[in-house]
N, C-alpha and C positions, 0 to 999 in steps of 0.2 A: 373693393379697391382700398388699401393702405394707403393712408396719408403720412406728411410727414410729422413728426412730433411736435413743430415749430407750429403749424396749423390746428392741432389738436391744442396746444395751448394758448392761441387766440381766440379759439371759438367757445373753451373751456372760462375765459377771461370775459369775454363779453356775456353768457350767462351771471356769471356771478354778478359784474357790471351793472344790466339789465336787472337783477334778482334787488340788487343796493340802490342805484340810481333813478329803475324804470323807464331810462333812454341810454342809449350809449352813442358817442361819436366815437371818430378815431384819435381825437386830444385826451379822451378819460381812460383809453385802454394805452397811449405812450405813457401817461400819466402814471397808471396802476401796473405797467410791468418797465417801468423806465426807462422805456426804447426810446429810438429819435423818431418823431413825426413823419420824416422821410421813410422810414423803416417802414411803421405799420401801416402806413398810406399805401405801399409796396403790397403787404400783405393784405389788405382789406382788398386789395382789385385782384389779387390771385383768388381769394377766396369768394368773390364775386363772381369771377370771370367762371370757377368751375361751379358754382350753385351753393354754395354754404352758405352766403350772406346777400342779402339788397341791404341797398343805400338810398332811402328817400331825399326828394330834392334838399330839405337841409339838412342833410350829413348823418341823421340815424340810421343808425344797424341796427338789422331787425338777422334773427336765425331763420332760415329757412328748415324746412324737415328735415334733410339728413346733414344737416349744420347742428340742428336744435338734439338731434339723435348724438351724437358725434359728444356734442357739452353735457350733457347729461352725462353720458357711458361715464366721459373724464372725471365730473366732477363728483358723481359715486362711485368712485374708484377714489380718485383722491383723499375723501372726505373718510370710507371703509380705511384705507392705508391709515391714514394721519392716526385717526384716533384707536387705530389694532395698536400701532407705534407705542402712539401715548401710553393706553393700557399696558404695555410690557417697562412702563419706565423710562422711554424716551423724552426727552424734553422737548415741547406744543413748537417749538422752532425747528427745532431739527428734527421730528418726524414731518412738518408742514415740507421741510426740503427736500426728506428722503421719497415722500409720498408722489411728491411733483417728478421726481425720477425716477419710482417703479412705473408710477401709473402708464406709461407706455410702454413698458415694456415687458410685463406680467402678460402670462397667457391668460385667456380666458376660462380656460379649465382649473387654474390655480386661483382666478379670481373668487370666482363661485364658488370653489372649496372653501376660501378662506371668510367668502360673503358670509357660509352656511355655516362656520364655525362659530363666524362674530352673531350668528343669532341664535345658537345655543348657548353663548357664555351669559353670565347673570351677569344683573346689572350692578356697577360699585357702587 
């Protein structure tokens, strides 16, 4: 099942989150994508309600497995994007923006191609 984009960078946001803080509520993810509280409170009970995330009694998100599956795919995808970008000359902002906009939309056959490419090229 395809999820929506908006979801894929929630779940993508609370890894890193998670990766930086070691907990995550839903005030550090308005916080780190500068949504309104209302918003991602919205989004944290969708993503609950279908299995990408719990919510312990005081307010941690924790990824579940195909949450946890889901963030990862994003953020090695993002993270291959960003810095292919970089390497062709892009500047560390504007390939960080354009990366967060392939990354969903790149097929997975183009990914791995370009995965396989970035680990044959030497290192700068």
């Amino acid at each position: 099942m395809r999820i929506q984009e908006s979801a894929e960078n929630y779940l993508e946001t609370i890894l890193i989150l998670k990766k930086r803080l070691g907990q995550v509520r839903s005030i550090d993810i308005a916080s780190e994508l500068s949504y309104s509280k209302p918003s991602v409170s919205v989004a944290m009970k969708n993503l609950r309600t279908n299995g990408y995330i719990e919510v312990d009694q005081d307010g941690y998100i924790s990824l579940l497995d195909k949450g946890q599956e889901i963030a990862e795919r994003m953020f090695e995808r993002h993270t291959i994007l960003s810095d292919s970008l970089i390497t062709l000359g892009v500047s560390p902002e504007v390939a960080a923006e354009d990366a967060c906009r392939i990354e969903h939309v790149i097929s997975a056959e183009t990914f791995e191609a370009l995965k396989a490419h970035t680990k044959k090229r030497p290192p700068l």
